[in-house]
C-alpha positions as CSV (number, residue, x, y, z in Angstrom):
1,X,239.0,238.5,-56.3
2,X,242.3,238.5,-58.3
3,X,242.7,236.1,-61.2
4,X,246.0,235.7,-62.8
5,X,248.1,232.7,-64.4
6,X,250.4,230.1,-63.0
7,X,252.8,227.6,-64.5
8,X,252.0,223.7,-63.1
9,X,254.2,221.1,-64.4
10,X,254.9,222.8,-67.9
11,X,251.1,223.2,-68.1
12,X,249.7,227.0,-67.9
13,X,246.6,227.6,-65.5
14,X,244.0,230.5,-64.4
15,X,244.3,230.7,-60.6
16,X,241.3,232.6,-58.6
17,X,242.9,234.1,-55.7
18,X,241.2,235.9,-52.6
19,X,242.3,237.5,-48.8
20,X,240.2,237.1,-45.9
21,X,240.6,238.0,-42.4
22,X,241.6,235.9,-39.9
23,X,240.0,237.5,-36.6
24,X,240.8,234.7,-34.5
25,X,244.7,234.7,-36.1
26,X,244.8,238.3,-36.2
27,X,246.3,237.7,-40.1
28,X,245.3,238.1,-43.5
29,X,244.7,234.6,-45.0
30,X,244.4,233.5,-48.4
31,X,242.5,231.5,-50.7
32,X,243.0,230.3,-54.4
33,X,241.5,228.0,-56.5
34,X,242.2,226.4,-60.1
35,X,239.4,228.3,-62.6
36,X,240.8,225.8,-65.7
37,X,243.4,225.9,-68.5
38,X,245.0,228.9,-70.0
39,X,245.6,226.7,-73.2
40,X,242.9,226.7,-75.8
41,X,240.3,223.6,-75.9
42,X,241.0,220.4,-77.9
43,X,239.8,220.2,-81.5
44,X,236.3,218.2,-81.2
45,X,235.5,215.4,-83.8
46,X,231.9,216.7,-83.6
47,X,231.4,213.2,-84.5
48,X,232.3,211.7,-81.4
49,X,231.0,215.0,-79.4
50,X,228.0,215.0,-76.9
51,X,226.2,217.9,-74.9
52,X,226.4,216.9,-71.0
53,X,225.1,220.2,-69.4
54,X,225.4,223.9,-69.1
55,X,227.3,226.4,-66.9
56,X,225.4,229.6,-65.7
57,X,227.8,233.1,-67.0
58,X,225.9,236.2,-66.9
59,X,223.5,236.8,-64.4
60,X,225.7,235.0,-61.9
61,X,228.7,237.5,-63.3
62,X,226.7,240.5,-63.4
63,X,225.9,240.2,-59.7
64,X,229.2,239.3,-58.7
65,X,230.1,242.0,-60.4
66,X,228.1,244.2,-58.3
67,X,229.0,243.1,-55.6
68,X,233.0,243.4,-55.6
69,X,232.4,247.1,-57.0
70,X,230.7,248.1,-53.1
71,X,233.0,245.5,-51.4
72,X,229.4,244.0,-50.3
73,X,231.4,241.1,-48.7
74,X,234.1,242.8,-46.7
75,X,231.7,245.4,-45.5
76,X,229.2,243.0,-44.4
77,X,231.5,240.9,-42.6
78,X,233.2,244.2,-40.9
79,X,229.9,245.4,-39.1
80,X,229.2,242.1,-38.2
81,X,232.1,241.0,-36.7
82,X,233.8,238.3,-39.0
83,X,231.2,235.9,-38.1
84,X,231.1,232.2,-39.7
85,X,232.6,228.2,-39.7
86,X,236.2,228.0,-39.1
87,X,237.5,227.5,-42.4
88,X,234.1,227.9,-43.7
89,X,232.5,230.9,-45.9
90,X,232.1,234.3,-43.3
91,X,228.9,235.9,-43.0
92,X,229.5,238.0,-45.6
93,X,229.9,235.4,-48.5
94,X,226.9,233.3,-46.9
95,X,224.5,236.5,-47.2
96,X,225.9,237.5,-50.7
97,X,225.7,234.0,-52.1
98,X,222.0,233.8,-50.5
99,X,220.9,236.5,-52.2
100,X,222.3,236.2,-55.4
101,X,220.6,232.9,-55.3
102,X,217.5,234.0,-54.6
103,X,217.4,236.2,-57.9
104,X,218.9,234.0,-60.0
105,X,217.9,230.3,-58.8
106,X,215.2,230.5,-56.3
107,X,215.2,227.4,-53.8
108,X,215.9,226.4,-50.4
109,X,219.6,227.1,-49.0
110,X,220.6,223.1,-49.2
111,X,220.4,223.9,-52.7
112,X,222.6,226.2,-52.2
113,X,226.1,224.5,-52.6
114,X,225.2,223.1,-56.3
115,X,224.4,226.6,-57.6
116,X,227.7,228.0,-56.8
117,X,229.1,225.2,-58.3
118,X,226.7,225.2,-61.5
119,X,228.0,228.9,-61.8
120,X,231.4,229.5,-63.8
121,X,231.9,232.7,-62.1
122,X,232.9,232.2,-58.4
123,X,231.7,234.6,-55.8
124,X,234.5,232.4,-53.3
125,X,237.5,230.1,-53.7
126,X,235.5,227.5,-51.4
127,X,233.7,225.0,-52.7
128,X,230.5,224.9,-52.8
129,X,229.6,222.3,-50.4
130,X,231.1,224.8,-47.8
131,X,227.9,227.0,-48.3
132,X,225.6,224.9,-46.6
133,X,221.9,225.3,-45.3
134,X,223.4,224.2,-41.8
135,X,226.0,227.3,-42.0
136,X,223.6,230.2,-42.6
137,X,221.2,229.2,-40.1
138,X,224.1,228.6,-37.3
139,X,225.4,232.3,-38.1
140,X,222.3,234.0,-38.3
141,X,221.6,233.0,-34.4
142,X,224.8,235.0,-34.3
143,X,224.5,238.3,-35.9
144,X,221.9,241.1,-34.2
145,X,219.8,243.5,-35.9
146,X,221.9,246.4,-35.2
147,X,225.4,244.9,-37.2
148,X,222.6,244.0,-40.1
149,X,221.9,247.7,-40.3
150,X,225.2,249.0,-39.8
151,X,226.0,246.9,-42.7
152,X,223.5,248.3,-44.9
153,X,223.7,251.8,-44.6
154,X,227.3,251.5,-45.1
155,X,226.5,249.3,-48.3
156,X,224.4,252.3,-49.0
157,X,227.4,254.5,-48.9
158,X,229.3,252.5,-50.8
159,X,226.4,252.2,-53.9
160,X,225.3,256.1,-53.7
161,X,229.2,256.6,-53.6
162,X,230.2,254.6,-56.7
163,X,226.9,254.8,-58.9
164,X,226.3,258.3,-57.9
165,X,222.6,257.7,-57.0
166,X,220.5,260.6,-56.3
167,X,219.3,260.8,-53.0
168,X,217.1,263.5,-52.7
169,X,214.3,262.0,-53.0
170,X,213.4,258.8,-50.8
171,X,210.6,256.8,-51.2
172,X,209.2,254.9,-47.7
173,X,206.8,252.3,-47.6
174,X,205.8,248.5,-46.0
175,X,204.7,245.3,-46.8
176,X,204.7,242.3,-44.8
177,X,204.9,238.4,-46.1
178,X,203.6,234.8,-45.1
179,X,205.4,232.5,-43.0
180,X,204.7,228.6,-41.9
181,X,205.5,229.5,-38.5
182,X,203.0,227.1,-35.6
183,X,201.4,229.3,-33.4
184,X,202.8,227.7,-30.4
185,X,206.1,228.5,-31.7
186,X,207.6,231.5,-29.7
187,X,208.6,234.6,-31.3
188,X,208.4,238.2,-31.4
189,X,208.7,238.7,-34.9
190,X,206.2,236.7,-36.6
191,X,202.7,238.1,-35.7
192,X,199.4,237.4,-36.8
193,X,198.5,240.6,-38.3
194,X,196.9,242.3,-41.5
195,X,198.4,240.1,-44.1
196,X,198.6,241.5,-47.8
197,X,198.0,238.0,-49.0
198,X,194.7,238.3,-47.5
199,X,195.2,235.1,-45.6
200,X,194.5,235.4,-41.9
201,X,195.4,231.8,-40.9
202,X,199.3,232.5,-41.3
203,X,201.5,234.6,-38.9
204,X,203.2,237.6,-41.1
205,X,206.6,239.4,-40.8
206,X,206.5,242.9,-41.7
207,X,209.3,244.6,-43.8
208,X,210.0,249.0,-44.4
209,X,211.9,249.7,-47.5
210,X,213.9,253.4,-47.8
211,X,214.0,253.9,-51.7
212,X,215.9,256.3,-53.6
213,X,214.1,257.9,-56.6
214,X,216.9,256.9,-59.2
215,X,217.9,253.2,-59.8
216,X,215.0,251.6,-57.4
217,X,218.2,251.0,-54.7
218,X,216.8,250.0,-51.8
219,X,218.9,252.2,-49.2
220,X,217.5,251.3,-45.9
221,X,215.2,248.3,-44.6
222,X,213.8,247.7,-41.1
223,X,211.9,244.2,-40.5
224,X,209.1,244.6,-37.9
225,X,206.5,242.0,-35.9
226,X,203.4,241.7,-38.4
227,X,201.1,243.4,-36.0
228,X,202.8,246.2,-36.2
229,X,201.3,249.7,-37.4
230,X,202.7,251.6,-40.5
231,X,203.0,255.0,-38.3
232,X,204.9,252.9,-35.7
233,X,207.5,251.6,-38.4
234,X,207.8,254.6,-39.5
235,X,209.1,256.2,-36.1
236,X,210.9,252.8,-35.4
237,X,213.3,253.9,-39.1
238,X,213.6,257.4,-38.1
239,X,216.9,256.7,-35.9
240,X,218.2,254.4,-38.7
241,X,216.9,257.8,-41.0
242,X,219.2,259.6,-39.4
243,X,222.0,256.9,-39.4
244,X,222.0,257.0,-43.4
245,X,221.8,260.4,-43.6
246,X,224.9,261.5,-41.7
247,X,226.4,258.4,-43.4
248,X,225.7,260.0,-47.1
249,X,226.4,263.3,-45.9
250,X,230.1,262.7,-44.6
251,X,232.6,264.3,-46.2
252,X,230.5,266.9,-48.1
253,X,231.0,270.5,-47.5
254,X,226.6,271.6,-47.7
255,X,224.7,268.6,-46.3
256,X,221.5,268.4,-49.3
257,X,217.9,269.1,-48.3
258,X,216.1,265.6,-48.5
259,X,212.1,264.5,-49.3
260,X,210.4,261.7,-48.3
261,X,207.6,260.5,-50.1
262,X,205.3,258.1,-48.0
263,X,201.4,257.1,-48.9
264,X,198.4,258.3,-46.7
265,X,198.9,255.0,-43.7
266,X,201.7,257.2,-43.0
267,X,200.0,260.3,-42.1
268,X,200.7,261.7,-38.4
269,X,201.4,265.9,-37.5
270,X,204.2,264.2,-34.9
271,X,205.8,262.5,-37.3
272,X,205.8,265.0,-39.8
273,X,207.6,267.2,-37.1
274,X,210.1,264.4,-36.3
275,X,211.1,264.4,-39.5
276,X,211.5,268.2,-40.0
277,X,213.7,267.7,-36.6
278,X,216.3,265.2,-38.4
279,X,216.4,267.7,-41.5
280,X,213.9,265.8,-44.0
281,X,211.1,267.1,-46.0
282,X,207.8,265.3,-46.8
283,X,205.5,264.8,-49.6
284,X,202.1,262.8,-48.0
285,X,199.1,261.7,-50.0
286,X,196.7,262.9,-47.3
287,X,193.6,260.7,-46.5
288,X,190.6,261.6,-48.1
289,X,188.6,261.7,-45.3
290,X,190.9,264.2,-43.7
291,X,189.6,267.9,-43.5
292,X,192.0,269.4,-45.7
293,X,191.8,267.3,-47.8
294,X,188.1,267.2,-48.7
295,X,188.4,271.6,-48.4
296,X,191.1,271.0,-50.9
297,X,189.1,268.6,-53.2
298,X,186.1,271.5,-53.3
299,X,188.4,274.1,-54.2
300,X,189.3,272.0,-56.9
301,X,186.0,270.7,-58.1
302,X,185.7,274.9,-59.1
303,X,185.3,275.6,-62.6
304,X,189.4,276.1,-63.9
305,X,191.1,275.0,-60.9
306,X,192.3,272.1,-62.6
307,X,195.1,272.9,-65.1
308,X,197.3,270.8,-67.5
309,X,201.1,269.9,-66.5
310,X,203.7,269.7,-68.8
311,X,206.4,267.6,-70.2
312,X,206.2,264.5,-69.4
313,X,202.9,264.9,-67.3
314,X,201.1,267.0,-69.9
315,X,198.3,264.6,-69.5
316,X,198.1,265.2,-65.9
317,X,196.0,268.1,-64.3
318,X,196.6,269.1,-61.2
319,X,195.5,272.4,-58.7
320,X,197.5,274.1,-56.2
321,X,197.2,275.6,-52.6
322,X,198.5,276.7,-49.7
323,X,196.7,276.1,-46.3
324,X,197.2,275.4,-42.9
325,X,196.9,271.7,-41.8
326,X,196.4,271.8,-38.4
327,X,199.3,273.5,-36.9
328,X,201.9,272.8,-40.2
329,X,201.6,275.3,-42.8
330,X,201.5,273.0,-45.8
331,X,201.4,272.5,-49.9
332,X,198.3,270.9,-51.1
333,X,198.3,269.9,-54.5
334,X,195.2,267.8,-55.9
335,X,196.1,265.7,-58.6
336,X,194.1,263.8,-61.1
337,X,194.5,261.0,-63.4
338,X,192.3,259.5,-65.8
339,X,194.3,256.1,-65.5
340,X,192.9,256.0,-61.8
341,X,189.9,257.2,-62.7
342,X,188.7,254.7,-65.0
343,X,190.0,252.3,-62.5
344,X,188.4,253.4,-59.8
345,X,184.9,253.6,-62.0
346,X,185.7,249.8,-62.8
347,X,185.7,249.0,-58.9
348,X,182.4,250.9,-58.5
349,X,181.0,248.9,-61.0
350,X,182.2,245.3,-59.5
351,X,181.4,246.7,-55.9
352,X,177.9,248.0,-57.0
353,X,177.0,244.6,-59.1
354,X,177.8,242.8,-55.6
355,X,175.8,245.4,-53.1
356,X,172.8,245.0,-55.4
357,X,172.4,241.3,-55.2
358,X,173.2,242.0,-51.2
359,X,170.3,244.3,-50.8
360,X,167.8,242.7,-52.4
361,X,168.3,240.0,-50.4
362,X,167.9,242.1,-47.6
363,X,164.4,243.3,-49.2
364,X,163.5,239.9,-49.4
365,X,164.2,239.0,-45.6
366,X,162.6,242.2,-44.5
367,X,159.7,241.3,-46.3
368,X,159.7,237.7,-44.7
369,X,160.3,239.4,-41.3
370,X,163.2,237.9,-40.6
371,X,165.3,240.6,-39.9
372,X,165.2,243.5,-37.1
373,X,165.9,247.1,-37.3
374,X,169.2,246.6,-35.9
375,X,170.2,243.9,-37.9
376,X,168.8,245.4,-40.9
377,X,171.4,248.9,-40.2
378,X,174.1,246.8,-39.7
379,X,173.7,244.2,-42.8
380,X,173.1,247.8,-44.6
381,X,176.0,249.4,-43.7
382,X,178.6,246.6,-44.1
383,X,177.5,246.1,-47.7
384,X,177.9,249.8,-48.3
385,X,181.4,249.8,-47.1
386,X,183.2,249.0,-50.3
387,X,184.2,251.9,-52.8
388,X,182.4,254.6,-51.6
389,X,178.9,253.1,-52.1
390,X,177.6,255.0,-49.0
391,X,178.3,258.4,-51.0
392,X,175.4,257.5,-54.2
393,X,173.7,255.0,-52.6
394,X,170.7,255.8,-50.2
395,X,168.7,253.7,-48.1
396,X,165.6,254.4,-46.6
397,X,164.7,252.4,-43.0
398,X,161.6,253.1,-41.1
399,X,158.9,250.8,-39.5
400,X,159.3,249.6,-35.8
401,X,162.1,247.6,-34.7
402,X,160.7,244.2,-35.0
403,X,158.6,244.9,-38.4
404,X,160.9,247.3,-40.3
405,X,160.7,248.7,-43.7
406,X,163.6,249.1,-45.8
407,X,163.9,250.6,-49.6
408,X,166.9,252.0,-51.3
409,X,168.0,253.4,-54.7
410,X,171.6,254.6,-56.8
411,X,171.1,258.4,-57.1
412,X,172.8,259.1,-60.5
413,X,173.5,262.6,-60.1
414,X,175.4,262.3,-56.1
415,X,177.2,259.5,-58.6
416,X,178.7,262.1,-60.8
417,X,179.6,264.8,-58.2
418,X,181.7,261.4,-56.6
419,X,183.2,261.3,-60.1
420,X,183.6,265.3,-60.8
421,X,185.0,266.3,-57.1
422,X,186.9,263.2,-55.9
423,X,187.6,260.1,-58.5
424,X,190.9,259.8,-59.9
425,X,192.3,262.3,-57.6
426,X,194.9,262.3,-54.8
427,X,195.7,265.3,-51.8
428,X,199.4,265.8,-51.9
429,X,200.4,267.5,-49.2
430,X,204.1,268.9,-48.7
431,X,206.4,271.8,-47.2
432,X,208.4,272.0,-50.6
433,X,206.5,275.4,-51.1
434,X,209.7,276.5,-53.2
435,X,208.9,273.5,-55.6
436,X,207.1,274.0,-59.1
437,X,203.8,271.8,-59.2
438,X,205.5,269.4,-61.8
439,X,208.3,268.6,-59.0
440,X,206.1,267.6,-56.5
441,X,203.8,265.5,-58.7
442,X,206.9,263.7,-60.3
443,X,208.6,263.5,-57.0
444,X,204.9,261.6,-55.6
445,X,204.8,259.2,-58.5
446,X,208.5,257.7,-57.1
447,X,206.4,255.9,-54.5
448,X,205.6,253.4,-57.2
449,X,209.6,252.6,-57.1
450,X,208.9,250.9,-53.6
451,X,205.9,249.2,-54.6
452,X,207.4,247.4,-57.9
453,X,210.5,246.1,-55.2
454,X,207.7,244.6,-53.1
455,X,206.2,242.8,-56.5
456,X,209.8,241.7,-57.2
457,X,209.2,240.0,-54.0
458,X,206.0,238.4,-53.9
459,X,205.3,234.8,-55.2
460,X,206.2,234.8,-58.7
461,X,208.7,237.4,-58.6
462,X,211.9,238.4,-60.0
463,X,213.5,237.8,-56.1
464,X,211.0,235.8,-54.3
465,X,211.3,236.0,-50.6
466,X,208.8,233.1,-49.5
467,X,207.4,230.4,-49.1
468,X,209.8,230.8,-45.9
469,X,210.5,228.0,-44.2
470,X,212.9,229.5,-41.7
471,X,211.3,228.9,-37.9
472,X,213.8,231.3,-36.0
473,X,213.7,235.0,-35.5
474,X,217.1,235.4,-36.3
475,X,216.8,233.3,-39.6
476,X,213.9,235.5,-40.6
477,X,216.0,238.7,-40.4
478,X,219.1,237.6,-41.9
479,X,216.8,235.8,-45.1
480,X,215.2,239.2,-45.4
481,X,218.6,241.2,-45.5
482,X,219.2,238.4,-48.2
483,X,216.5,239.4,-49.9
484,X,216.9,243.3,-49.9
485,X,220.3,242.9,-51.0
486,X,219.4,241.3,-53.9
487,X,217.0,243.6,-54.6
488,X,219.7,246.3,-54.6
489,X,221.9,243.9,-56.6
490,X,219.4,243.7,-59.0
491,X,218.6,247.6,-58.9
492,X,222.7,248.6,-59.3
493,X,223.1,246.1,-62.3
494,X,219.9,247.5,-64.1
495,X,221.4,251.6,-63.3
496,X,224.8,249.9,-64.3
497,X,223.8,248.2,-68.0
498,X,221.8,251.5,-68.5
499,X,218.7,249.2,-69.9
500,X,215.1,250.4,-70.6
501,X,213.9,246.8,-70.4
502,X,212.4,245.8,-67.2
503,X,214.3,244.2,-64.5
504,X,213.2,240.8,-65.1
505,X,213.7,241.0,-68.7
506,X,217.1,241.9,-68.2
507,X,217.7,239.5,-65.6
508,X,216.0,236.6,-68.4
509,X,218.8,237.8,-70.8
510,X,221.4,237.5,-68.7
511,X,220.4,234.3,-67.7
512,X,220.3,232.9,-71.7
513,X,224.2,233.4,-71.3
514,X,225.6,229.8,-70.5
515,X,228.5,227.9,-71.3
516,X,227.7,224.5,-72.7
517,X,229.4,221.6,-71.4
518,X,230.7,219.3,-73.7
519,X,232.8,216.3,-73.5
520,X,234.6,215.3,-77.0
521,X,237.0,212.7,-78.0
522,X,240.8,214.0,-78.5
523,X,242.3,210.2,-79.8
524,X,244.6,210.7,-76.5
525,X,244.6,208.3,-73.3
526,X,242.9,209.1,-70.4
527,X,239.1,210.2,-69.8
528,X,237.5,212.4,-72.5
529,X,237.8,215.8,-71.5
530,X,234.9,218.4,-70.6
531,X,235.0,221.5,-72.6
532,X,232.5,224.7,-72.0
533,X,232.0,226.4,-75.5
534,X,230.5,229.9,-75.8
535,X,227.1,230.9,-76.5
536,X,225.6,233.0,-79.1
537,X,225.4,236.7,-78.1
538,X,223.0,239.1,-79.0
539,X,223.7,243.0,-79.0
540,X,222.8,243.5,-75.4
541,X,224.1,240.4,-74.2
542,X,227.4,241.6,-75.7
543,X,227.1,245.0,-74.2
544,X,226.7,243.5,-70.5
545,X,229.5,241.2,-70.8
546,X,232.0,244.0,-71.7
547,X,230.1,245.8,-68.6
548,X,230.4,243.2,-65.9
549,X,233.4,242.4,-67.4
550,X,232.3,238.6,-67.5
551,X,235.0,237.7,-69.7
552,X,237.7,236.9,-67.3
553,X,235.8,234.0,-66.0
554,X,235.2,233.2,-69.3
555,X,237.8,234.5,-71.8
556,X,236.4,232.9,-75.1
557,X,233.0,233.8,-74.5
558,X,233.8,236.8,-76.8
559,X,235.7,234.6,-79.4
560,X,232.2,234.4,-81.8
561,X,231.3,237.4,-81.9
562,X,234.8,239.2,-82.4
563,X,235.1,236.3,-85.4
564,X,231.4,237.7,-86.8
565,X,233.1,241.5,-86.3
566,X,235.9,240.9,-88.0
567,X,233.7,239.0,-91.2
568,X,231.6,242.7,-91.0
């Protein structure tokens, strides 16, 4: 968007201007609307002076920001075919406005024509009535799943491209999220499945997120039906893999050797040999019940096996191996932590404190002879299913099957060799064998980058996908492209302010800078005039307007604190 100034009846304005294309005229066509002013506001008798609202400045501007340095909108609207209203906002300005909403203003989309006009940065020159609930949900019946993905990896591109993310390291993983969808209402999408939330009465949709290990940028998403499996996902994204990684590997003269790091759901020989075939490596946290694993976990139970890291991870031990697994010759690296250690040890305690009220009232209906032998295995087992209860504690069943006996005990000592041998310890398992121990272990520890988007997500969150209320399919996967864009929105703007703070911190400050709406008494004729006055600025609300450059929305926002600059 271009602003520049304009001379209207001897009176000086800031003029918004923008070019769209016109597939239907085959022409460029553009747009321009008046931002205010150039002349400075009216001296206020503070007297006669009264507060009638605020304007939202930074965290619009930031993301705004964003999203004209990848050309979010154009590119969108490209891969999907210029889609949206005749004289209306395209596809590509409905998305970005959607998701920029969602991190900034969370609500339904019929709210969304009053945020863009409570904003003073403008993401279009329409108005914001134009962006309409109506509007999204009539183009997302338009647009398929393959344009949605063509669109991201090419806003991948653009963001590895211009903020020179690192990509050799990805980071794969999967959640899925509640809908209000009726059961008799057909779709594919929206399954009953295994819900995170724990609740089984709602149908879920699933969603794969691709991270890369600097920035959190989420490169590539898929969504999937909510009974899907994690290992079918996973082979679902391999062609989309492959997609991105000839996208980010155009124009370079050596293509880069890539890892990605996945948790143990994702654990399959085929797969690990389909991704060897499309030129990716793999760091796994093997399932402990696997057989390597558990060889790999007594090797390292062995008196020095364990050693120290260092840097960083000085207080991480870790022990090294090579083996086969299977028919792939593999890296195993056992890794322990005494943060998951103690957590773990606080499970065991919470679990145990519930088996033991669980089993004695199993004594006592054995004793009554209420229970048969049958019943008694299976009550015993189920309670001994949480947090490896069946490894320490031991039951003892005998008697007939209508009269049993039953007894049972917590042997201390098979309680410590849980704690010494497997505790607080994870199986990596890798074919980086050229990488040093501390690599692979840092690489691993990425996988929390995923799982912090996903809390970002969840009720509460910075970007909040549900409570969804959309009842199509195709609804559901353009609001979840929303979503993952602002997620990389948010992501970019973090990598681009070069902030320690967390990403909802950041957001907050950004958020404290508004414009404050006054209207004020001039002694002229006509209506009292509305004039937006500057906030105070702290340091690093200072440094991220020079960075999003928010001041040409807004060009005395800076006036304060160049006045306090020049007094130092």
């Amino acid at each position: 968007m271009h602003i520049f100034e304009r001379e209207i009846n001897g009176h000086r304005y800031r003029i918004a201007a923008q070019s769209v294309w016109d597939p239907a005229g085959g022409r460029s066509v553009a747009r321009q609307v008046v931002l205010g002013p150039v002349a400075p506001p009216p001296f206020a008798d503070l007297a006669a002076t009264r507060s009638v609202g605020t304007r939202a400045i930074g965290d619009v501007g930031a993301l705004i920001w964003i999203a004209e340095q990848l050309d979010m909108i154009g590119l969108i609207d490209r891969a999907c075919g210029c889609l949206g209203a005749k004289n209306g906002p395209s596809i590509g300005e409905l998305v970005v406005a959607v998701a920029i909403q969602s991190v900034c203003s969370p609500g339904p989309k019929c709210d969304l024509g009053d945020f863009l006009d409570a904003s003073v940065p403008r993401l279009s020159c329409l108005r914001g009535a134009a962006f309409s609930g109506q509007a999204f949900h009539r183009v997302a019946q338009q647009v398929d799943e393959q344009s949605l993905e063509k669109a991201h990896v090419a806003i991948s591109k653009a963001a590895v491209a211009r903020f020179e993310l690192s990509t050799d390291v990805l980071a794969f993983d999967t959640t899925n999220f509640d809908t209000h969808i009726s059961t008799l209402t057909s779709g594919k999408l929206s399954q009953r499945g295994h819900a995170k939330s724990k609740r089984g009465d709602l149908r879920v949709v699933g969603v794969g997120l691709l991270v890369s290990e600097t920035g959190h940028v989420p490169l590539l998403y898929r969504t999937y039906s909510g009974n899907g499996s994690d290992q079918g996902v996973m082979e679902a994204c391999l062609e989309g893999l492959k997609q991105l990684h000839q996208g980010l590997d155009n124009g370079a003269e050596r293509a880069p050797q890539r890892t990605l790091v996945r948790d143990g759901g994702f654990w399959s020989p085929q797969l690990e040999q389909d991704l060897d075939r499309i030129g990716y490596h793999s760091i796994i946290s093997l399932p402990t019940g696997h057989s390597a694993a558990q060889a790999a976990l007594e090797q390292a139970a062995q008196c020095g096996a364990m050693q120290p890291l260092s840097g960083k991870l000085k207080h991480v031990r870790a022990a090294r191996l090579r083996t086969p697994v299977g028919e792939l010759d593999r890296t195993l690296v056992v890794v322990e932590s005494e943060e998951s250690l103690e957590g773990q040890k606080r499970g065991i305690a919470v679990a145990l404190r519930k088996a033991t009220k669980e089993l004695r009232k199993l004594e006592r209906l054995v004793q009554a002879g209420r229970l048969c032998r049958d019943r008694l295995e299976e009550c015993c087992q189920k309670v001994l299913a949480r947090e490896h209860l069946s490894s320490f504690v031991v039951t003892t069943i005998g008697g007939s099957d209508q009269r049993p006996t039953f007894g049972w005990r917590v042997d201390v000592a098979l309680r410590c060799q849980l704690e010494k041998t497997c505790l607080g310890r994870r199986v990596l398992c890798t074919d980086r064998h050229s990488w040093s121990t501390d690599r692979i272990v840092h690489a691993f520890r990425g996988q929390w980058n995923v799982e912090e988007l996903f809390r970002r997500t969840k009720k509460g969150g910075l970007i909040s996908w549900g409570p969804s209320h959309q009842w199509a399919e195709g609804s559901l996967r353009l609001h979840t492209f929303a979503t993952v864009l602002g997620l990389l929105l948010v992501s970019l703007a973090k990598l681009a302010l070069g902030t320690s703070a967390s990403a909802q911190q950041m957001m907050k400050s950004l958020a404290e800078i508004r414009a404050t709406l006054v209207q004020t008494v001039t002694g002229a004729a006509g209506r009292r005039p509305t004039v937006m006055l500057p906030p105070e600025l702290t340091t690093e609300q200072l440094r991220a307007v020079r960075v999003f450059e928010i001041e040409r929305w807004f060009p005395t926002i800076l006036s304060c604190s160049n006045k306090i600059q020049n007094r130092c």
